[in-house]
Wavefront OBJ file of the C-alpha trace (Angstrom):
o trace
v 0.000 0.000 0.000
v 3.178 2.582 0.581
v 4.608 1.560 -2.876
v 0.908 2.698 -4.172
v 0.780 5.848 -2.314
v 4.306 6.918 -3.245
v 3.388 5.579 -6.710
v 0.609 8.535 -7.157
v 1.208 11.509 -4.473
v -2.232 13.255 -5.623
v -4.994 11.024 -3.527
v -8.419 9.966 -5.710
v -11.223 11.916 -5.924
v -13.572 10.417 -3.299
v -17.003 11.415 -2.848
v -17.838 11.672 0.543
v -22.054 10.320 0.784
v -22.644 11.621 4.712
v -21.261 14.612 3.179
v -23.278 15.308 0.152
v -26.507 13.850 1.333
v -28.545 14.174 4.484
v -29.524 11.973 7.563
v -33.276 11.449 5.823
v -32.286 10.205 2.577
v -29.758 8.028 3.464
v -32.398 6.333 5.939
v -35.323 6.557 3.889
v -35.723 3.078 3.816
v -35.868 2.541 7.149
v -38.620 5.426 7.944
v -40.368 4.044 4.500
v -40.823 0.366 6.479
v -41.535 1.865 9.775
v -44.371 3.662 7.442
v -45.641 0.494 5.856
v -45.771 -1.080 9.504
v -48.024 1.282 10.322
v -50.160 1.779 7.829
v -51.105 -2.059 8.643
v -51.679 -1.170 12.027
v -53.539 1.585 11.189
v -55.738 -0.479 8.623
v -56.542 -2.915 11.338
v -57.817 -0.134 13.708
v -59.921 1.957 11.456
v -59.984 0.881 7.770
v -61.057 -2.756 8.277
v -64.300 -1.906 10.509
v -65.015 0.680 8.984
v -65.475 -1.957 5.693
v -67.424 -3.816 8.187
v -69.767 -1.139 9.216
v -70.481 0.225 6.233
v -70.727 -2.686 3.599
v -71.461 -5.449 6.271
v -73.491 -3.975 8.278
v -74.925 -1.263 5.604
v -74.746 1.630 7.617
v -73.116 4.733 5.812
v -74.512 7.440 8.696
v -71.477 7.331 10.499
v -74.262 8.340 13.592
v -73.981 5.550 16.476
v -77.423 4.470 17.300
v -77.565 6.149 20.726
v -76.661 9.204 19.577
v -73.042 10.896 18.909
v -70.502 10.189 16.086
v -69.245 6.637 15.628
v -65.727 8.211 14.434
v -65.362 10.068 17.674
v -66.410 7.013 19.484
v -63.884 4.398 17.878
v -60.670 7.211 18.085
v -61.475 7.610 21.786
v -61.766 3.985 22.054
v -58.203 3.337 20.018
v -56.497 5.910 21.833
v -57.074 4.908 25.892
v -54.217 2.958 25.672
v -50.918 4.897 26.277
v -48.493 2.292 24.324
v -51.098 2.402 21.185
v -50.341 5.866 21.133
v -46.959 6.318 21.505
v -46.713 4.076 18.669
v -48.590 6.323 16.912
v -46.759 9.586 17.833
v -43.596 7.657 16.972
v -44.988 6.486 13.651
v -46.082 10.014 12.989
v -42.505 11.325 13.115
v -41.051 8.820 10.987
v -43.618 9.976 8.325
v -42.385 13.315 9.438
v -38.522 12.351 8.716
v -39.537 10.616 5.204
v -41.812 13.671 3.722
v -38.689 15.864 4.847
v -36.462 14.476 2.091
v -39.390 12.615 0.258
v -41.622 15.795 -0.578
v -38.449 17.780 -1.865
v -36.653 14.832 -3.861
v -39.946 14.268 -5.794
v -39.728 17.820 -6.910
v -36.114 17.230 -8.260
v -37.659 13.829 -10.169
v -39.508 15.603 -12.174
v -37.156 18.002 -12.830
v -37.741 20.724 -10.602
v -34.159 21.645 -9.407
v -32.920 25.180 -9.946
v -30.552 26.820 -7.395
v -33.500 29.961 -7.552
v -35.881 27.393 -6.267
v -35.335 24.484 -4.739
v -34.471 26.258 -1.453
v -37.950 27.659 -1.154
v -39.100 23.712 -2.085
v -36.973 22.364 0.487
v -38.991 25.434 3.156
v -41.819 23.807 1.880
v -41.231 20.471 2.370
v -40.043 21.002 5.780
v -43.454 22.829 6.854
v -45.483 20.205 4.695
v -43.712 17.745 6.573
v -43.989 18.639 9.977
v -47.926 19.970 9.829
v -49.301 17.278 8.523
v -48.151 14.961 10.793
v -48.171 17.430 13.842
v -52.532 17.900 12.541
v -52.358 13.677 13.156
v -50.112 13.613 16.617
v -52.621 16.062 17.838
v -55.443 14.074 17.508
v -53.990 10.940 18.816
v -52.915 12.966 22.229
v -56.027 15.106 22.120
v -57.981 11.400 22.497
v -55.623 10.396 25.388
v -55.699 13.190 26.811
v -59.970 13.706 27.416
v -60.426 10.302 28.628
v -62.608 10.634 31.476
l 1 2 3 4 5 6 7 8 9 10 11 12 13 14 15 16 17 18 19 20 21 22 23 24 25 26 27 28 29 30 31 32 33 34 35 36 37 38 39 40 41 42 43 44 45 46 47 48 49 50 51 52 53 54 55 56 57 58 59 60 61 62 63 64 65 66 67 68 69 70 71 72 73 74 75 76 77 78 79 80 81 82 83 84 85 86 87 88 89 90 91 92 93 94 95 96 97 98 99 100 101 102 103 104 105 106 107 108 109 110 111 112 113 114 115 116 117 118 119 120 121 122 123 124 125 126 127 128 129 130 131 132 133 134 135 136 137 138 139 140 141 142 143 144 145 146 147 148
């Protein structure tokens, strides 16, 4: 390796990745599973009997039959359990952490990268990214929170 070294004084180019790319998209298939984990959970809590409700059962009211909304019934029901939401809070922030880099790098797929713009795409993606998971965190805690 010193005969190589002394053989060409000038190192090689290197490209450095951590350097030229950011924490998000070098983990975005890790956040991208964590997502898909998720979304099955999150079938199994509310997609799934909601399929049963309203093409089982027939009823497309969305009323419970005491009174009251069956939606606000079944996310206070889901979200007693202080594990069940942490998981989604945590779930929440990995789809924070994958819009982050996923929302901007779409934008540069289709050919949206200009040094004029893409900094006010990248703004955007970061506020994209962080309300619209934020809007969903709050109504997970908001459901803890008013159990009575």
């Amino acid at each position: 390796e010193l005969q190589n070294r002394s053989a060409r004084p000038i190192k090689y180019a290197m490209n450095k990745g951590n350097a030229n790319s950011t924490w998000m998209s070098r983990n975005m298939i890790i956040t991208g599973i964590m997502i898909l984990l998720f979304l099955g959970l999150h079938f199994y809590d509310f997609w799934i009997p909601e399929l049963n409700v309203k093409y089982v059962q027939g009823d497309m009211s969305g009323m419970l039959p005491e009174g009251g909304y069956r939606y606000w019934e079944e996310l206070h029901h889901k979200f007693h359990d202080p594990i069940r939401v942490g998981i989604y809070v945590l779930s929440f922030v990995f789809l924070a952490l994958h819009l982050m880099h996923g929302f901007q790098s779409a934008f540069q797929s289709v050919g949206f990268n200009h040094k004029k713009y893409t900094p006010a795409i990248k703004q955007l993606s970061n506020i994209y990214a962080v309300v619209v998971p934020l809007g969903f965190i709050i109504v997970a805690v908001y459901h803890f929170m008013t159990q009575s």
